[in-house]
C-alpha positions in Angstrom: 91.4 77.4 118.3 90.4 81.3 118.6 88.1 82.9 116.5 87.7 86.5 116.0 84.0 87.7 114.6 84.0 91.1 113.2 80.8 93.6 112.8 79.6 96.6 112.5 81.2 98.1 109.1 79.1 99.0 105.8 78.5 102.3 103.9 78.3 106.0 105.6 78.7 109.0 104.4 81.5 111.8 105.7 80.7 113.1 109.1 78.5 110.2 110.1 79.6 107.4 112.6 80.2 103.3 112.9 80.6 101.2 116.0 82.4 98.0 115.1 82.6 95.2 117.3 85.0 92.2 117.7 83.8 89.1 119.5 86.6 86.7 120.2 85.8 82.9 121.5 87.9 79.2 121.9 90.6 78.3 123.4 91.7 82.0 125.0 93.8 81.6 128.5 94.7 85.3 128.7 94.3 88.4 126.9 97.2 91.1 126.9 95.7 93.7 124.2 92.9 93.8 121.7 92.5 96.1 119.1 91.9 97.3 115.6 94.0 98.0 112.7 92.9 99.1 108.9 94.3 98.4 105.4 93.3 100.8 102.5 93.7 99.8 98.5 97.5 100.1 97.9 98.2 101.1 101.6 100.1 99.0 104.7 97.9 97.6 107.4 98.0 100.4 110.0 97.3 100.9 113.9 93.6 102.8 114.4 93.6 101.7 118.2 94.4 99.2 121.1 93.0 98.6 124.5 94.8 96.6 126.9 93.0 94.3 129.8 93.5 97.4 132.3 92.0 99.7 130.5 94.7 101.8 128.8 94.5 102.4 124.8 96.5 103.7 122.3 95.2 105.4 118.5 96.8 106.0 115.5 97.4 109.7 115.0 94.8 110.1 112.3 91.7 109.1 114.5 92.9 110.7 117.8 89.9 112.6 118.8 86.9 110.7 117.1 87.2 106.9 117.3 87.2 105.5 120.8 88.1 102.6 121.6 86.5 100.2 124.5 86.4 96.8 125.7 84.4 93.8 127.5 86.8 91.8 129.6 83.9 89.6 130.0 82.5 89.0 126.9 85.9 89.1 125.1 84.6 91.8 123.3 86.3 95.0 121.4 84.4 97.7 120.0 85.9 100.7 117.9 83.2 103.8 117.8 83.6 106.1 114.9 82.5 109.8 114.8 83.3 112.4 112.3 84.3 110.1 109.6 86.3 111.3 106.7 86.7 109.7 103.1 90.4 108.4 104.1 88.8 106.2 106.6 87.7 104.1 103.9 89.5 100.8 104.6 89.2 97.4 105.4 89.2 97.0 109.3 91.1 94.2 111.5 90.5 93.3 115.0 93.5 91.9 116.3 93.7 90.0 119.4 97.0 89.7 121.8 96.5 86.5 123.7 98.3 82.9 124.8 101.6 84.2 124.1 100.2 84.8 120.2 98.3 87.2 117.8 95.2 86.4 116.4 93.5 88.3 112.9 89.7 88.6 112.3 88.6 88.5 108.6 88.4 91.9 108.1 84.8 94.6 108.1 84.6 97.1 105.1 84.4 100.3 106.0 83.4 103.3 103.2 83.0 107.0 103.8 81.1 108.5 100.7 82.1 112.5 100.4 
């Protein structure tokens, strides 16, 4: 069984910054891409950014330029750095994890941007 543990999220106001992390553990053979996606009240679930096991990523058009997204092969760990955050980045953020031929869903972190 794979577990995805989500951290990081809470309360900031505009302009300020949140790292979220992603720590995934059990059964994982091989990991193709990890990343994180967001859902806003009465919004679909959308792409923020991936990172693949070589290194490359990939963001959603609305964060290109201040989140960054990086990984630890290692550790089986994603983190999403947030700078410059705005009021539409309020949302509940997913780490989602590409691995054994599957996709795997963490529970979810809050995230709120206070204007």
């Amino acid at each position: 069984q794979v577990q995805l543990v989500e951290s990081g999220g809470g309360l900031v106001q505009a302009g300020g910054s949140l790292r979220l992390s992603c720590a995934a553990s059990g059964m994982i053979y091989s990991i193709s891409v990890m990343g994180w996606y967001r859902q806003a009240p009465g919004k679909q679930r959308e792409l923020v950014a991936f990172i693949t096991t070589t290194g490359n990523t990939n963001y959603g058009d609305s964060v290109k330029g201040r989140f960054f997204c990086s990984a630890d092969n290692a550790k089986k760990t994603v983190y999403l750095q947030m700078n410059s955050l705005k009021p539409e980045d309020t949302a509940v953020y997913y780490c989602k994890l590409n691995a054994n031929g599957r996709e795997y869903w963490g529970q979810g972190t809050q995230v709120t941007v206070s204007s």
